[in-house]
DRENBA-85848 format. One record per residue: residue number from 1; x, y, z of N, C-alpha, C in turn. Coordinates in pm, whole numbers, plus 50000, padded with zeros to 5 digits. Last residue first. Layout:
BEGIN
PT, NUM, X, Y, Z, X, Y, Z, X, Y, Z
...
//
This chain:
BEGIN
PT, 250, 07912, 14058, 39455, 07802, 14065, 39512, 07717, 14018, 39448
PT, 249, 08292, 14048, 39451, 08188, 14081, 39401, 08064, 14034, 39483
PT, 248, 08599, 14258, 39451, 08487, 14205, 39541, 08354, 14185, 39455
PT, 247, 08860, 14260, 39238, 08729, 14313, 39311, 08618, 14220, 39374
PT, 246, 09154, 14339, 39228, 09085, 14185, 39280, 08937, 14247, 39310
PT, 245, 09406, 14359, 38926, 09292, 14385, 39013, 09184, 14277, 39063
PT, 244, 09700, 14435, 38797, 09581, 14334, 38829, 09505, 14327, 38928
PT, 243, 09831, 14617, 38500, 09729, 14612, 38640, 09710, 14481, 38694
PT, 242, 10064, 14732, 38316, 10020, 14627, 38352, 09919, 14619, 38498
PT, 241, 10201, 14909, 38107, 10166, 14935, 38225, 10091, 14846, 38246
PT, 240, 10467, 15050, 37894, 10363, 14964, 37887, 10338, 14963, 38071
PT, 239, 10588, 15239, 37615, 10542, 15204, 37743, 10491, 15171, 37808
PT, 238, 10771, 15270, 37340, 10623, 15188, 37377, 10651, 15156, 37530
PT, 237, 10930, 15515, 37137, 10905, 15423, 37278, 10778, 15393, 37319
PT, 236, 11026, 15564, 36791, 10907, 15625, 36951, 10987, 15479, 37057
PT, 235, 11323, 15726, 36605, 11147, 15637, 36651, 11064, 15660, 36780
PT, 234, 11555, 15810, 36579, 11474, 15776, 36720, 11361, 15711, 36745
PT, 233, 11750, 15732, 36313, 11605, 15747, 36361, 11601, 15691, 36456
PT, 232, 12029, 15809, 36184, 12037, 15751, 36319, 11861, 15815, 36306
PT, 231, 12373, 15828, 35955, 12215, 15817, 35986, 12171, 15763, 36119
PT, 230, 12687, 15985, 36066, 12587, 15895, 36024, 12414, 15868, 36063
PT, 229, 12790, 16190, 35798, 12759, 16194, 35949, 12648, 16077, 35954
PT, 228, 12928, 15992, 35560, 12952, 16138, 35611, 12866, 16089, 35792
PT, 227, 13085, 15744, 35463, 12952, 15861, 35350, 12937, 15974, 35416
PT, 226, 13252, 15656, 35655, 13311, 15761, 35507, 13217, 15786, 35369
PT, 225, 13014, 15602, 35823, 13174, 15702, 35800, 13227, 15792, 35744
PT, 224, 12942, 15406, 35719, 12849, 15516, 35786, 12972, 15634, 35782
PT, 223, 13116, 15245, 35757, 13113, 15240, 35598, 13004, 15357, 35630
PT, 222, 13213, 15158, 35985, 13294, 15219, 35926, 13233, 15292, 35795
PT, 221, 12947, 15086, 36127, 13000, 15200, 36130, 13157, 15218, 36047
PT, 220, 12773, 14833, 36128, 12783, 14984, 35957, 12873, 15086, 36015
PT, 219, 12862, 14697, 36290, 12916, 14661, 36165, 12878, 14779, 36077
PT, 218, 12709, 14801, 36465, 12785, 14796, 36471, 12909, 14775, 36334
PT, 217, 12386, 14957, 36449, 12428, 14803, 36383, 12574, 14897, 36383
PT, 216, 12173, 15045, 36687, 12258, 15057, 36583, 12372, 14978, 36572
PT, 215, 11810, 14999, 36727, 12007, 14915, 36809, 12049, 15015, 36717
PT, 214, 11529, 15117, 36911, 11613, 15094, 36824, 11744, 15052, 36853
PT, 213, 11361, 14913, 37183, 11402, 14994, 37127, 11501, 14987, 37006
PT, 212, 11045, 14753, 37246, 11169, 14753, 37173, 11239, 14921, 37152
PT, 211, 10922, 14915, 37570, 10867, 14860, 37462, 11040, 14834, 37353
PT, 210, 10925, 14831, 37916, 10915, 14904, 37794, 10896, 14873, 37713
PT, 209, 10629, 14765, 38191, 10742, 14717, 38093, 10798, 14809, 37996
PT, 208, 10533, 14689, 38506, 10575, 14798, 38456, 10680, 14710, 38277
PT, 207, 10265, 14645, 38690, 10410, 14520, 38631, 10406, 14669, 38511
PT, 206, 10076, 14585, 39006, 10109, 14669, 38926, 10267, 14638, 38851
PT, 205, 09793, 14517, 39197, 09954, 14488, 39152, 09963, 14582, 39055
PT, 204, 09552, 14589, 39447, 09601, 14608, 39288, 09766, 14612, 39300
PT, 203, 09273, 14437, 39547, 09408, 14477, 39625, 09416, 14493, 39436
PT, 202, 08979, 14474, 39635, 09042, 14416, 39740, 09209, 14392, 39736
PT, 201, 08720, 14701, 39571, 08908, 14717, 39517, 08951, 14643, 39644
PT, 200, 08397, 14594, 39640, 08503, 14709, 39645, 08634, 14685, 39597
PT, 199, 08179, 14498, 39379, 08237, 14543, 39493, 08329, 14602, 39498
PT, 198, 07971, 14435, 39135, 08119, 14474, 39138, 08123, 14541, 39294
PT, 197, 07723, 14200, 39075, 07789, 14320, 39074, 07905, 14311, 39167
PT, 196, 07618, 13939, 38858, 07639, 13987, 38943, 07738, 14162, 38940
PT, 195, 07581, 13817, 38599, 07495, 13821, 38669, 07508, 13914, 38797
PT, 194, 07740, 13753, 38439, 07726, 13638, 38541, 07599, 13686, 38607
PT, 193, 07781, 13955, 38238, 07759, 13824, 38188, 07721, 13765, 38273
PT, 192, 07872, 14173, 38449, 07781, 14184, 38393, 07688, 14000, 38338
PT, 191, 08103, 14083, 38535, 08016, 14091, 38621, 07864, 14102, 38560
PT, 190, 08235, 14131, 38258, 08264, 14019, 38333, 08139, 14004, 38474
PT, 189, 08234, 14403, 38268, 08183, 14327, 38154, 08121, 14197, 38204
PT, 188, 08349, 14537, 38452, 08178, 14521, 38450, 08154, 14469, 38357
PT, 187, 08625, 14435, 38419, 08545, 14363, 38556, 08393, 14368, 38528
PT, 186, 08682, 14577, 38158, 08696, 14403, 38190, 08586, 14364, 38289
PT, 185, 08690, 14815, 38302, 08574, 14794, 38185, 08579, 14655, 38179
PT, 184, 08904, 14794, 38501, 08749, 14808, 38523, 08605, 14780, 38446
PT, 183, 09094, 14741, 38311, 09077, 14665, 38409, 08949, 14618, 38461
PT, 182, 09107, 14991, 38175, 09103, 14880, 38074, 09016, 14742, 38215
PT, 181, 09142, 15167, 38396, 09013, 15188, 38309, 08967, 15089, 38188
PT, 180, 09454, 15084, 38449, 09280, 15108, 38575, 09180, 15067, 38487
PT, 179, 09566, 15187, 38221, 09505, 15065, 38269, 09428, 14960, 38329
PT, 178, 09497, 15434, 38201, 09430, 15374, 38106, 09428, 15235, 38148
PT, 177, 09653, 15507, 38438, 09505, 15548, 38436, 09437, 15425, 38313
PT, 176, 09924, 15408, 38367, 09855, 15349, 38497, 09666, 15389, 38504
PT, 175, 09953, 15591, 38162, 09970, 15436, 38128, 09900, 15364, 38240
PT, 174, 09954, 15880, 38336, 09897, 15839, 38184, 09861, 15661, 38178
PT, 173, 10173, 15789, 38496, 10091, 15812, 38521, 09979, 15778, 38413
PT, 172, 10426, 15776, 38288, 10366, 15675, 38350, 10251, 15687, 38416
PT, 171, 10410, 15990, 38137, 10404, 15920, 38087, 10324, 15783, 38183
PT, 170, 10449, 16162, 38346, 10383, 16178, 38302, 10331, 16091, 38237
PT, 169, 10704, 16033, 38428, 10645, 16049, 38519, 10509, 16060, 38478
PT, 168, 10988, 16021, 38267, 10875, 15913, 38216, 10777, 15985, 38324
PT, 167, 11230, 16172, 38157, 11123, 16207, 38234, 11004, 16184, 38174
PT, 166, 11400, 16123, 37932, 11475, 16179, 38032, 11366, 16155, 38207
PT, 165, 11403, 15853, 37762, 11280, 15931, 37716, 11353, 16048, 37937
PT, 164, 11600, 15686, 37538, 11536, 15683, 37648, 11459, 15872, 37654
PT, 163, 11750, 15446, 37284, 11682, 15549, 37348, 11642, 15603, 37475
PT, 162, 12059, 15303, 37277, 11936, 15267, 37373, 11887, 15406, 37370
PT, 161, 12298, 15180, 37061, 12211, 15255, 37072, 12080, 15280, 37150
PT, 160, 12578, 14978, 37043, 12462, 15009, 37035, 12362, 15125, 37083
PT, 159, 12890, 14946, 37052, 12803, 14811, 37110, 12622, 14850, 37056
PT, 158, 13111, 14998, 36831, 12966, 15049, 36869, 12903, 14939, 36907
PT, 157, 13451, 15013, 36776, 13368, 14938, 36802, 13232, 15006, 36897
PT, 156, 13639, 15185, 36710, 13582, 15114, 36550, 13442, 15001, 36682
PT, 155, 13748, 15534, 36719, 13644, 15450, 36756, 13643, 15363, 36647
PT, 154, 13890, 15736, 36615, 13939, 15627, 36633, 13864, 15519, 36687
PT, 153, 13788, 15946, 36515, 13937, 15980, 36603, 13952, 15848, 36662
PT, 152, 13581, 15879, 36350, 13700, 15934, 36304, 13810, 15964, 36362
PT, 151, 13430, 15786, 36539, 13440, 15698, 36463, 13587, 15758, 36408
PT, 150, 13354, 16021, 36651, 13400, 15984, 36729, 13470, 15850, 36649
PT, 149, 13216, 16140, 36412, 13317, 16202, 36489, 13399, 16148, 36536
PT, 148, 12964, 15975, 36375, 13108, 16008, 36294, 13181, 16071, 36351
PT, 147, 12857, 15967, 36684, 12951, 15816, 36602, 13019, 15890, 36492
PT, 146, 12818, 16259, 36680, 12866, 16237, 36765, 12971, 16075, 36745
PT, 145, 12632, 16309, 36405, 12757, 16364, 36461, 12822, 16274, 36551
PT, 144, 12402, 16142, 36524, 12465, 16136, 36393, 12628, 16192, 36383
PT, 143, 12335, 16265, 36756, 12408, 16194, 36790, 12490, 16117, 36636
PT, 142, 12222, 16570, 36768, 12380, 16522, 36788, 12464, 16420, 36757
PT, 141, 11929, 16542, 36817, 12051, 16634, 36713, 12204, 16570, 36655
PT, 140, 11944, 16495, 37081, 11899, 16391, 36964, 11972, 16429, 36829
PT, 139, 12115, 16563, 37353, 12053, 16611, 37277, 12045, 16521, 37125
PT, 138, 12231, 16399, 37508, 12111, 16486, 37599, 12073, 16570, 37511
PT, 137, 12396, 16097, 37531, 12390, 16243, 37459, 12247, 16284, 37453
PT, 136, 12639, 15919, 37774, 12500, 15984, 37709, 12492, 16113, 37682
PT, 135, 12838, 15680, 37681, 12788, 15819, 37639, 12642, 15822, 37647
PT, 134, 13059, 15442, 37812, 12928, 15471, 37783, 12890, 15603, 37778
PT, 133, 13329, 15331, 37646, 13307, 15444, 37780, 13183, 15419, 37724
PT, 132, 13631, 15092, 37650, 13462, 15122, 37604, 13418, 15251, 37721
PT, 131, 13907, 14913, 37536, 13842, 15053, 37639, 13665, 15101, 37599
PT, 130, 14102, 14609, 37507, 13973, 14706, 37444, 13934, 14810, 37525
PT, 129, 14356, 14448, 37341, 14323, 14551, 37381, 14176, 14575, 37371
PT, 128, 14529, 14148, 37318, 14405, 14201, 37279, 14310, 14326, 37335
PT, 127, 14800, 14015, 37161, 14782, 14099, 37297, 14607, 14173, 37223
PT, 126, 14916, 13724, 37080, 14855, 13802, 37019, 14778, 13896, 37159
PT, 125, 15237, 13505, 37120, 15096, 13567, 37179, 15078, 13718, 37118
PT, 124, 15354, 13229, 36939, 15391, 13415, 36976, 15289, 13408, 36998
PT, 123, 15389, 12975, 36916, 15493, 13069, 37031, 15481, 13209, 37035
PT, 122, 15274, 12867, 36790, 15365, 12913, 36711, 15480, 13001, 36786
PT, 121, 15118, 12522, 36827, 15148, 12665, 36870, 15270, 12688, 36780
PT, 120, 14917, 12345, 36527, 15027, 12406, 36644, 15042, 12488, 36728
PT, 119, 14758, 12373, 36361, 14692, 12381, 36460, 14787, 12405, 36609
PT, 118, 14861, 12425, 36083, 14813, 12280, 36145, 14743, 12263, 36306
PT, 117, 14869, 12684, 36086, 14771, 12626, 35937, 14788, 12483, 36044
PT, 116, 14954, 12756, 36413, 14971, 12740, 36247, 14839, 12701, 36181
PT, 115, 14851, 13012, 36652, 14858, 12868, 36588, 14875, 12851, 36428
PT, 114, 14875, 13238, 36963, 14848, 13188, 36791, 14924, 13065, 36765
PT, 113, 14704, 13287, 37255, 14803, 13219, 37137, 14784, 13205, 37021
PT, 112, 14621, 13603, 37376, 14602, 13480, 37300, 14688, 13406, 37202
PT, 111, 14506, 13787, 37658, 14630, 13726, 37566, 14554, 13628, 37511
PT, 110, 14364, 14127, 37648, 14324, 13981, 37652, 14464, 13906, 37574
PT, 109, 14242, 14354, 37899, 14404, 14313, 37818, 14353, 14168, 37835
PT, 108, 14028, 14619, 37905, 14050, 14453, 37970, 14168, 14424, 37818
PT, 107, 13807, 14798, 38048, 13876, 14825, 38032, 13968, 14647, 38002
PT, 106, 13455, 14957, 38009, 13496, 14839, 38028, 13656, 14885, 37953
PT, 105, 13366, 15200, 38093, 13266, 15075, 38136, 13329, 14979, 38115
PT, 104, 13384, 15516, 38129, 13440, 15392, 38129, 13362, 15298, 38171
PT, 103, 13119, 15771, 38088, 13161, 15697, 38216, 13243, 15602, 38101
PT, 102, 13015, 16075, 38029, 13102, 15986, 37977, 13175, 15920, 38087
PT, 101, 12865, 16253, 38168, 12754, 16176, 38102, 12925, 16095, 37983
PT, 100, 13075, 16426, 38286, 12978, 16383, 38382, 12886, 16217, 38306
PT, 99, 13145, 16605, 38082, 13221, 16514, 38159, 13115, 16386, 38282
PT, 98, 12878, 16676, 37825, 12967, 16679, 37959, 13031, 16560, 38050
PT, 97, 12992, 16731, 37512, 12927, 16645, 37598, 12995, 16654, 37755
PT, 96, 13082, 16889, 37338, 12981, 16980, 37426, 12909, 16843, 37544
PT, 95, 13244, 16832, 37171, 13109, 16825, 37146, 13018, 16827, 37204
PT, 94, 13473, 16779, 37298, 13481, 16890, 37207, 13348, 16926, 37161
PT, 93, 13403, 16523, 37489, 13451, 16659, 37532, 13415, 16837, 37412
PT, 92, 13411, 16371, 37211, 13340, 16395, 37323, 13315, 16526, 37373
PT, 91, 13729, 16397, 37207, 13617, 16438, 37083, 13491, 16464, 37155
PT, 90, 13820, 16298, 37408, 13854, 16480, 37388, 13756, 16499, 37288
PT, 89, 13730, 16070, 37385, 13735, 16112, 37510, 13733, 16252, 37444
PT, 88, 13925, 15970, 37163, 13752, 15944, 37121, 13737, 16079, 37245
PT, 87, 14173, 16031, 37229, 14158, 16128, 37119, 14011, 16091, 37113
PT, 86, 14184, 15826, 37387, 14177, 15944, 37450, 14127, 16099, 37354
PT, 85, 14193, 15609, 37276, 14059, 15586, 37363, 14032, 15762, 37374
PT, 84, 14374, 15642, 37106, 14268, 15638, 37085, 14173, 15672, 37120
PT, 83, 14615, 15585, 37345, 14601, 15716, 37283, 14453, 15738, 37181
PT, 82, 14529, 15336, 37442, 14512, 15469, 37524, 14475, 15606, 37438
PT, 81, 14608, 15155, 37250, 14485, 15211, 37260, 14415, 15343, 37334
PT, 80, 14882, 15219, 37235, 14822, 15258, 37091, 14644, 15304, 37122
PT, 79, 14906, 15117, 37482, 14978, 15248, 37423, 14906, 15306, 37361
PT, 78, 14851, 14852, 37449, 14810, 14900, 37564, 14846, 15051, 37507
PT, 77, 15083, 14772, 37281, 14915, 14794, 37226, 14856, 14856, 37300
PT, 76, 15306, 14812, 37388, 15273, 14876, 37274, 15120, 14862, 37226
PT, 75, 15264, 14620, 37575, 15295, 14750, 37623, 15229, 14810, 37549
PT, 74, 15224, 14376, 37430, 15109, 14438, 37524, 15165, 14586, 37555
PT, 73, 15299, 14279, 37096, 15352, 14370, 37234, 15247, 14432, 37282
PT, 72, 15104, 14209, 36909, 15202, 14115, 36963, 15300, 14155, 37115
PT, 71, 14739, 14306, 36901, 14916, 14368, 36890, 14985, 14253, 36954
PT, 70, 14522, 14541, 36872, 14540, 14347, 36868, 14668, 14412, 36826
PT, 69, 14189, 14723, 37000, 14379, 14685, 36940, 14425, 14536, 36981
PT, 68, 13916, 14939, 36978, 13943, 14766, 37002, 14089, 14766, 36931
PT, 67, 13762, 15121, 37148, 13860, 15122, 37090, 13908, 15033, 37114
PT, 66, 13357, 15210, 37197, 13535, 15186, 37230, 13599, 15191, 37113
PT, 65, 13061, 15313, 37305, 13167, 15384, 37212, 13336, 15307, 37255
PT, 64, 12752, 15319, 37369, 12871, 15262, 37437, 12999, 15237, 37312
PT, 63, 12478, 15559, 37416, 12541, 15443, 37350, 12715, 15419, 37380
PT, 62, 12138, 15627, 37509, 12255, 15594, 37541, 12373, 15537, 37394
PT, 61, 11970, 15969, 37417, 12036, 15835, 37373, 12156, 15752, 37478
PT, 60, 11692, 16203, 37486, 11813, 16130, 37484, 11830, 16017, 37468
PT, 59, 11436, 16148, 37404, 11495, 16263, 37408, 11625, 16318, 37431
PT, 58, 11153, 15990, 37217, 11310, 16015, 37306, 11338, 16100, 37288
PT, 57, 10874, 16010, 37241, 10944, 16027, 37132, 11072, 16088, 37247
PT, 56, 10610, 15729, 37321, 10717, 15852, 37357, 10780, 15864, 37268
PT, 55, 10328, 15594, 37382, 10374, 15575, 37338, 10495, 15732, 37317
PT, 54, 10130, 15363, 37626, 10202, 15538, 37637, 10276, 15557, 37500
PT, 53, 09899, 15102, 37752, 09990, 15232, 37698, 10028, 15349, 37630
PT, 52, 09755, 14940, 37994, 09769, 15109, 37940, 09919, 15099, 37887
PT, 51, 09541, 14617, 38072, 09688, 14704, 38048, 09693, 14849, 37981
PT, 50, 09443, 14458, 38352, 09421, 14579, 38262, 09527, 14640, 38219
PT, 49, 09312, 14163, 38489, 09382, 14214, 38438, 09393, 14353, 38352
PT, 48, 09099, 14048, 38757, 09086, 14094, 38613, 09208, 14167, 38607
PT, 47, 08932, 13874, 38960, 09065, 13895, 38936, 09014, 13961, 38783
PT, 46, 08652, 13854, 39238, 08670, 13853, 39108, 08810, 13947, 39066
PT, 45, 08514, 13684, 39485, 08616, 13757, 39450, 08636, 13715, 39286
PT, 44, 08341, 13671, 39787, 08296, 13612, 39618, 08380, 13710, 39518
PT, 43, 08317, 13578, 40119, 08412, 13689, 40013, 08370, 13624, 39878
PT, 42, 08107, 13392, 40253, 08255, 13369, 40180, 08196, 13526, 40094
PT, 41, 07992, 13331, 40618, 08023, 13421, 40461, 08130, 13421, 40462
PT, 40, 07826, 13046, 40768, 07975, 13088, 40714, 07951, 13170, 40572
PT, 39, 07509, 13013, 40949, 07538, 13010, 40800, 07713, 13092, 40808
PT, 38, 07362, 12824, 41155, 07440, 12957, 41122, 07529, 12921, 40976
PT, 37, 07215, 12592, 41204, 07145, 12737, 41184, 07193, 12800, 41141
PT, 36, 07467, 12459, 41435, 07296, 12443, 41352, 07260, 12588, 41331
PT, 35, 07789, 12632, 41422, 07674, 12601, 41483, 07573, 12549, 41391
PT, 34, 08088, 12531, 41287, 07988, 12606, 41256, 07826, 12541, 41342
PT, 33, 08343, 12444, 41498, 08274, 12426, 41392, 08161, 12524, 41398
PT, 32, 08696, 12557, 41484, 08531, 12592, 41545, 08432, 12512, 41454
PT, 31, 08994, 12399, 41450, 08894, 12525, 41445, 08738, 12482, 41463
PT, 30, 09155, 12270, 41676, 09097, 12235, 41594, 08995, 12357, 41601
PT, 29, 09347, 12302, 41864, 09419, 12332, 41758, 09308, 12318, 41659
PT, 28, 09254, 12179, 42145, 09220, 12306, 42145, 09279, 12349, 41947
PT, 27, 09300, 11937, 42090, 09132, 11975, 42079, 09140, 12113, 42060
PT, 26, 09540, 11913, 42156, 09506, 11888, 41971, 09349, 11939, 41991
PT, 25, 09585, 11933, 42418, 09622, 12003, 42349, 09554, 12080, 42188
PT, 24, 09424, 11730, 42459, 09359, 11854, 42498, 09420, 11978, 42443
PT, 23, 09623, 11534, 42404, 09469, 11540, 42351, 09403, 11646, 42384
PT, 22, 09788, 11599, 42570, 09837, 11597, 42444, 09747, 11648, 42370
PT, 21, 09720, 11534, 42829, 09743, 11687, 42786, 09772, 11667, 42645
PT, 20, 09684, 11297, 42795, 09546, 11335, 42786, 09587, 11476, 42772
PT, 19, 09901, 11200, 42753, 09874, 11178, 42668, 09710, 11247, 42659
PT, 18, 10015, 11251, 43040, 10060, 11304, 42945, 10022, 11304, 42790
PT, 17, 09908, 11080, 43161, 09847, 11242, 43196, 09916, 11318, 43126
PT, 16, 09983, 10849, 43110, 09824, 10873, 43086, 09770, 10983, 43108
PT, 15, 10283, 10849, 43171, 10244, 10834, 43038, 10045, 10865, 43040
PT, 14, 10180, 10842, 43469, 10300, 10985, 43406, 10209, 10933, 43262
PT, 13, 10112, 10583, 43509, 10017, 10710, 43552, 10051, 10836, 43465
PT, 12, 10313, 10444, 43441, 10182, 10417, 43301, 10103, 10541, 43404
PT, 11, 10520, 10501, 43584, 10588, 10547, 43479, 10411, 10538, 43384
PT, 10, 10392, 10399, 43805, 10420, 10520, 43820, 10448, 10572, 43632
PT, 9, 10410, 10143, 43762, 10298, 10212, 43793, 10300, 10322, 43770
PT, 8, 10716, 10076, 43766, 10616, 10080, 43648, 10460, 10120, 43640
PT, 7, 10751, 10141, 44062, 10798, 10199, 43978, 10716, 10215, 43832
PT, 6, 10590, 09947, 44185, 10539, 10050, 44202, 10577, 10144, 44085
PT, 5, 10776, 09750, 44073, 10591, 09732, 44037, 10560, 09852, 44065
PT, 4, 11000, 09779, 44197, 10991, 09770, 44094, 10864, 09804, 44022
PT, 3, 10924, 09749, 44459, 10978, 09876, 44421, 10964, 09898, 44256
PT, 2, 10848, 09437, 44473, 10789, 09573, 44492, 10808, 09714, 44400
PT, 1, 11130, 09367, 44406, 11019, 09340, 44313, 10907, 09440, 44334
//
């Protein structure tokens, strides 16, 4: 019984020097308070947004050029399209486009059953060929040429047309100044109305966008065709430049 009593003595001494390190612990976790007299400075921060843009006249085109076959014999369609794909490929080639700026992008054998007027199967599978290469053409000139041409050695499917401008650098620079300067004229406006002034640059983001570009409509290319080389306007590019700025204010 002793032993016992001492024991539970022991265990409420342990538990009371463990609960006062606890508490000394949590004292130390608690921030400072502010002395009588002394006054806490707050930062007085002002956010403003500023956007710049650029507007470009392309200078190259992407666009993604295949050869779509539907055939009951995969060999034989697989065949038919190669030789297509290859006569588009040499056209290419023949038009000064370099090997380099004609990549394969998509290659794919699709089966599919066919079905009656009632919805049956009919037992014969329909083999669905397609080869697509992506072209880029590094001269604007061209590219009217380049879909009739390529249309004529066997191309029937044009995913579309992506301008692009070779060497934005200038451009972007340009777009980042005006935005600064949209940003800033915001902030002394804004500082102005309240009353107060503009401190220092406490941090700047920066959100980059383009602007629509032209498509070319897939469906006109047969009938683009056989009127002759087909029509194609580059239009411009809208480049867009996004700020957001944190200035300090006073």
């Amino acid at each position: 019984m002793k032993t016992k009593l001492i024991l539970m003595t022991s265990i409420l001494v342990l538990a009371a020097l463990l609960a006062g390190c606890a508490g000394s612990a949590f004292a130390q976790t608690v921030a400072p308070t502010v002395e009588p007299g002394e006054t806490k400075e707050v930062t007085r921060l002002l956010t403003v947004n500023g956007n710049g843009k650029v507007y470009l006249t392309p200078d190259m085109v992407y666009v993604t050029i295949g050869v779509h076959s539907e055939g009951e014999n995969a060999v034989k369609t697989v065949a038919e399209n190669n030789a297509a794909t290859q006569d588009v490929i040499d056209t290419l080639k023949g038009m000064k486009i370099d090997e380099k700026d004609i990549q394969t992008t998509n290659f794919s054998i699709t089966p599919q059953k066919e079905y009656d007027p009632a919805g049956k199967p009919t037992g014969k599978v329909l083999y669905i060929v397609d080869n697509s290469v992506f072209v880029t053409v590094r001269d604007l000139n061209k590219i009217g040429e380049v879909l009739d041409a390529t249309i004529k050695s066997g191309a029937n499917s044009i995913n579309g047309i992506q301008f692009d401008v070779a060497d934005k650098s200038q451009a972007l620079s340009a777009a980042r100044q005006a935005a600064v300067k949209d940003a800033y004229a915001k902030a002394q406006e804004l500082a102005g109305a309240a009353g107060v002034e503009l401190g220092a640059v406490q941090t700047i983001n920066e959100y980059t966008s383009g602007g629509p570009m032209p498509m070319y409509d897939r469906a006109a290319a047969p009938m683009a065709a056989e009127a002759g080389s087909v029509p194609v306007q580059a239009g411009q590019m809208l480049l867009t430049i996004e700020v957001s700025i944190v200035y300090e204010i006073k």
